[in-house]
C-alpha positions in Angstrom: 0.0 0.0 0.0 1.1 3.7 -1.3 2.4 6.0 1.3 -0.4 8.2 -0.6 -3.3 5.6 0.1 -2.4 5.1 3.6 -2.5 9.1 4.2 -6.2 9.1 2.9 -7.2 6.0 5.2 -5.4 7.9 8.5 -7.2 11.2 7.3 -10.7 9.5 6.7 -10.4 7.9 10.4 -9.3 10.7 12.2 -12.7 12.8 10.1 -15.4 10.2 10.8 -14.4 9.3 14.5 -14.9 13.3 15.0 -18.1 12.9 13.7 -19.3 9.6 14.3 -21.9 10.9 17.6 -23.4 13.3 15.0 -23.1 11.7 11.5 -26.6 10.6 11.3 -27.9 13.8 12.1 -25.6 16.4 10.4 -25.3 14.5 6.7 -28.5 15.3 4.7 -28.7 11.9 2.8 -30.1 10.4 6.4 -33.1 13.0 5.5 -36.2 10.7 5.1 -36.7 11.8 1.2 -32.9 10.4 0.6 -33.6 7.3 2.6 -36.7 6.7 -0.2 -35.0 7.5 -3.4 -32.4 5.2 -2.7 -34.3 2.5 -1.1 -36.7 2.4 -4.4 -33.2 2.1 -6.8 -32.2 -0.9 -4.3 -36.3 -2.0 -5.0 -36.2 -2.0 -8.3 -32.8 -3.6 -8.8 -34.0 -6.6 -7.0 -37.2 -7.0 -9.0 -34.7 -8.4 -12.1 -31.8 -9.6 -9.8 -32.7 -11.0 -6.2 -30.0 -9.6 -3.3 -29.2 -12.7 -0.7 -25.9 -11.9 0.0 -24.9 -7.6 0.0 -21.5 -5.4 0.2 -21.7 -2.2 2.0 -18.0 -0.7 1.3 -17.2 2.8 3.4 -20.5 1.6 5.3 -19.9 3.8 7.7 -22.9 4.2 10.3 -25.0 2.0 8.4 -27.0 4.0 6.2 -27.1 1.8 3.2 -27.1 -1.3 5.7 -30.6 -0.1 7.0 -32.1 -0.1 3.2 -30.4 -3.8 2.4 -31.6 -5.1 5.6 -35.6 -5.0 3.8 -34.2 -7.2 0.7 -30.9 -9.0 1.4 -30.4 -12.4 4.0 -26.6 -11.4 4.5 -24.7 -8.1 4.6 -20.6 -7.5 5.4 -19.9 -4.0 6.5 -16.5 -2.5 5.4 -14.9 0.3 7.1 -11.6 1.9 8.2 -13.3 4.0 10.9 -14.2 1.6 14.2 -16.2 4.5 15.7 -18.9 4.8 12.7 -19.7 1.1 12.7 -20.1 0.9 16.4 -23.0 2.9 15.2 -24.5 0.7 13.4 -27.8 -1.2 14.2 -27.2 -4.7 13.5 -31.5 -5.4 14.8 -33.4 -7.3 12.2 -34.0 -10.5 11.2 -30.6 -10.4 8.9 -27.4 -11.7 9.6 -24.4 -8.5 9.9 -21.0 -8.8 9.8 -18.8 -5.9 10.0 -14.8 -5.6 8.7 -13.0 -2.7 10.2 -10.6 -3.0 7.0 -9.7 -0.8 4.0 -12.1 -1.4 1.0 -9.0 -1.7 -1.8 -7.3 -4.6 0.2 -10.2 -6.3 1.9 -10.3 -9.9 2.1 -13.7 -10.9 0.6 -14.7 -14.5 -0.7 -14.8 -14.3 -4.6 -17.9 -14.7 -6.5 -20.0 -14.5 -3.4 -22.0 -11.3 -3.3 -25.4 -10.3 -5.6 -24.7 -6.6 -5.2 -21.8 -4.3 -3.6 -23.1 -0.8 -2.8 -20.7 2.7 -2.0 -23.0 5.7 -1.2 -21.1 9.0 -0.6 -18.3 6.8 -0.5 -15.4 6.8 -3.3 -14.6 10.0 -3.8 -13.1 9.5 0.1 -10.5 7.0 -2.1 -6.9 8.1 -3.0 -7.1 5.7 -5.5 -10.5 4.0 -6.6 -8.9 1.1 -8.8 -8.3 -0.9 -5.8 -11.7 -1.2 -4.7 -13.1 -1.4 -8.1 -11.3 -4.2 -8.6 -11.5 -6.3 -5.2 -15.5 -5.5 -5.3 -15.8 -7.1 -9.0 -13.9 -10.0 -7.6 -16.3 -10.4 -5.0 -19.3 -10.1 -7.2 -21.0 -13.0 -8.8 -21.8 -13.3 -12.5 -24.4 -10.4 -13.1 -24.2 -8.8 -9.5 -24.5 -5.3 -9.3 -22.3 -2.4 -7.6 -24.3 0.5 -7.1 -22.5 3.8 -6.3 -24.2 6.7 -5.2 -23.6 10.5 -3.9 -20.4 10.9 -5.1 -19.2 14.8 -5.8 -19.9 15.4 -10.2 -16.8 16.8 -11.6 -18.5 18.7 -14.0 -20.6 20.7 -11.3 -17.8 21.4 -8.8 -15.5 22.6 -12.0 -18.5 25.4 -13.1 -18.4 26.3 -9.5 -14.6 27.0 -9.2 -14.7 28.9 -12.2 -16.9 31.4 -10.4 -15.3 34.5 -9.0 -15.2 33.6 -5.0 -15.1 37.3 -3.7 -18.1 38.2 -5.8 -21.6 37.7 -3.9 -24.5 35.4 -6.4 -28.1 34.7 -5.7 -28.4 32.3 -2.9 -28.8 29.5 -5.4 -25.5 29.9 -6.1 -23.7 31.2 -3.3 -25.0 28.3 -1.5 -22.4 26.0 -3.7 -19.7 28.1 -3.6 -19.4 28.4 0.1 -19.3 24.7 -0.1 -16.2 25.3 -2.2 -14.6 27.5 -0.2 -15.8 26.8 3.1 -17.0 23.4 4.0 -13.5 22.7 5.3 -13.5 25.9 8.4 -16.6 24.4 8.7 -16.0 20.9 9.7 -13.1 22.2 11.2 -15.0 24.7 13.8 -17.8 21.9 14.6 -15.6 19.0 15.2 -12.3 20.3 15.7 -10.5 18.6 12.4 -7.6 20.0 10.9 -8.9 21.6 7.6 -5.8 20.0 6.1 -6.9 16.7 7.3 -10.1 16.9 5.8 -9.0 18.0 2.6 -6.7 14.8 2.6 -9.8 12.7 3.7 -11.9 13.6 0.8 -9.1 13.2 -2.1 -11.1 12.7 -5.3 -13.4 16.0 -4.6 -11.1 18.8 -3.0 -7.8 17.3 -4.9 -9.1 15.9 -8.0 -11.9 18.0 -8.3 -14.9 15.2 -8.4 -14.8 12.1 -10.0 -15.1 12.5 -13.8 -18.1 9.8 -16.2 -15.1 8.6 -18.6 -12.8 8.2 -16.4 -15.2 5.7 -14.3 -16.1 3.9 -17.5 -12.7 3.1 -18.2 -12.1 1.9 -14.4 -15.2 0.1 -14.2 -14.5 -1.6 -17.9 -11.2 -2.3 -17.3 -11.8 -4.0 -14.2 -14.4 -6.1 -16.1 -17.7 -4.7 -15.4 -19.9 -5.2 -19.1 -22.7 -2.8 -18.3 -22.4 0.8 -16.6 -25.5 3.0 -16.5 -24.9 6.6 -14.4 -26.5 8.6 -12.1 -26.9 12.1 -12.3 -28.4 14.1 -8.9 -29.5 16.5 -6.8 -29.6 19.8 -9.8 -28.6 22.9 -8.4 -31.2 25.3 -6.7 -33.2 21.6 -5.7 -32.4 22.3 -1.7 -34.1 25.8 -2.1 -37.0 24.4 -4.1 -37.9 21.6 -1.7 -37.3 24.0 1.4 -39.7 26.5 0.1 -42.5 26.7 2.7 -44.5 29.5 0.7 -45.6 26.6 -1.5 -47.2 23.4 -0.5 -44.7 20.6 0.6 -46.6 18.1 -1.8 -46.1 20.6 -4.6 -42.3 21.2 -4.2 -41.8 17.7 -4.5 -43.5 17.6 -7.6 -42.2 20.0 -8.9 -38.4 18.6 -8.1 -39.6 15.8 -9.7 -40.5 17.3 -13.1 -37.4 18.9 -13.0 -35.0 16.7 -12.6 -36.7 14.7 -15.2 -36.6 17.2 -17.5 -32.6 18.0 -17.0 -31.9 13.9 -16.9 -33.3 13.7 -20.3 -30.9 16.7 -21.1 -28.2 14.7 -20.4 -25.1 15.0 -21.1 -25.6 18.5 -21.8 -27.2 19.3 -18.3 -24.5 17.3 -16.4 -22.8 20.1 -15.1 -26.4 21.2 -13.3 -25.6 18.1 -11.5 -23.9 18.3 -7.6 -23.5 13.7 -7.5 -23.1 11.2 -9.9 -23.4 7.7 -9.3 -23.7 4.5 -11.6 -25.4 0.8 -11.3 -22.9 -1.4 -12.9 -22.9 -5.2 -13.7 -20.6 -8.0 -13.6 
């Protein structure tokens, strides 16, 4: 293991123990709204390809875990942070096993699992290959890795481009303090270097996001035949949705037509687009 890789690991332990009391309450994608979207992807996956046997990689506090738990018999846990999976609630009538381990060198038994998930995951990689490959090797013929919430390179990019001393309608201010800020942020509420954090979350505040092609050709080369993406959460959506002067029902319809209307835009809208994720199959 890289000097490099091990650097991101240390940083991504030393972030999510900070944070592991609050996680759950602090990350929006533990909103009840998130939990649905996801959990009808994960719903309509297994009505053509039945889960028994789930990967949760980066599971963290057990958000994905909680969906898998309504479809799958079996799920292993990976994590390099011990404090975020003492979080999670193993309950249910499934069987849980947890692996405080990284996710690129991971034992797993080959040809085992019917679908590997990462949500808000990767990008927290120095290097993504590794994982890429050790969860196709673990995946049976035709399992699925889903990846979700990962930052879109081609949003963050429009935003950095953006003059950072000049003040824009919330819509867009709103991003670019996430630019420029997020890290004083994290670094006032739970007291982590905003160095650290930087290192901790390689692929967005180094890289810049992770970038479609450049998945494809990690995905392909590690042998994955099918890759369909994700494009989500457009820009202005948290200030549509949060708009009390119009009926709750309504904003959510109205969410809804939109991003439909910028999906079927894509490529061209992709840069509208904060995460990216992809379904991919063995």
């Amino acid at each position: 293991m890289s000097d490099k890789i091990q650097e991101a690991i240390n940083a991504n332990i030393a972030v999510h123990s900070a944070m592991a009391n609050d996680y759950n309450t602090v990350e929006p994608h533990f909103r009840p709204e998130s939990i649905k979207r996801v959990d009808e992807i994960i719903k309509n996956l297994v009505s053509t390809h039945p889960i028994e046997k789930a990967l949760d990689l980066g599971c963290g506090t057990g958000f994905m875990i909680n969906i898998l738990k309504n479809y799958a018999k079996k799920i292993v846990g990976v994590d390099v942070t011990q404090a975020m999976m003492d979080k999670v609630n193993k309950s249910g009538n499934v069987e849980i096993e947890l692996i405080n381990s990284d996710t690129g060198t991971v034992a797993l038994k080959k040809e085992y699992f019917d679908i590997a998930t990462a949500y808000t995951f990767l990008d927290h990689l120095y290097d993504m290959k590794p994982t890429i490959k050790n969860t196709y090797a673990a995946l049976k013929n035709g399992g699925k890795f889903y990846a979700d919430l990962s930052p879109n390179y081609y949003f963050w990019k429009a935003i950095k481009e953006l003059d950072k001393n000049k003040i824009y309608d919330p819509i867009i201010q709103r991003e670019v303090n996430a630019v420029w800020k997020k890290d004083e942020e994290i670094e006032q509420q739970f007291g982590v270097k905003k160095e650290i954090f930087t290192i901790a979350e390689h692929q967005k505040h180094v890289k810049g996001g992770l970038v479609e092609e450049e998945l494809r050709d990690l995905l392909t080369e590690a042998g994955f035949k099918q890759v369909e993406f994700i494009y989500h959460w457009f820009i202005g959506q948290a200030q549509l949705i949060n708009d009390e002067s119009v009926n709750q029902e309504k904003r959510f319809e109205h969410a809804h037509v939109m991003h439909g209307y910028l999906t079927k835009s894509l490529p061209v809208s992709r840069n509208l687009f904060k995460y990216i994720g992809f379904i991919a199959t063995k």
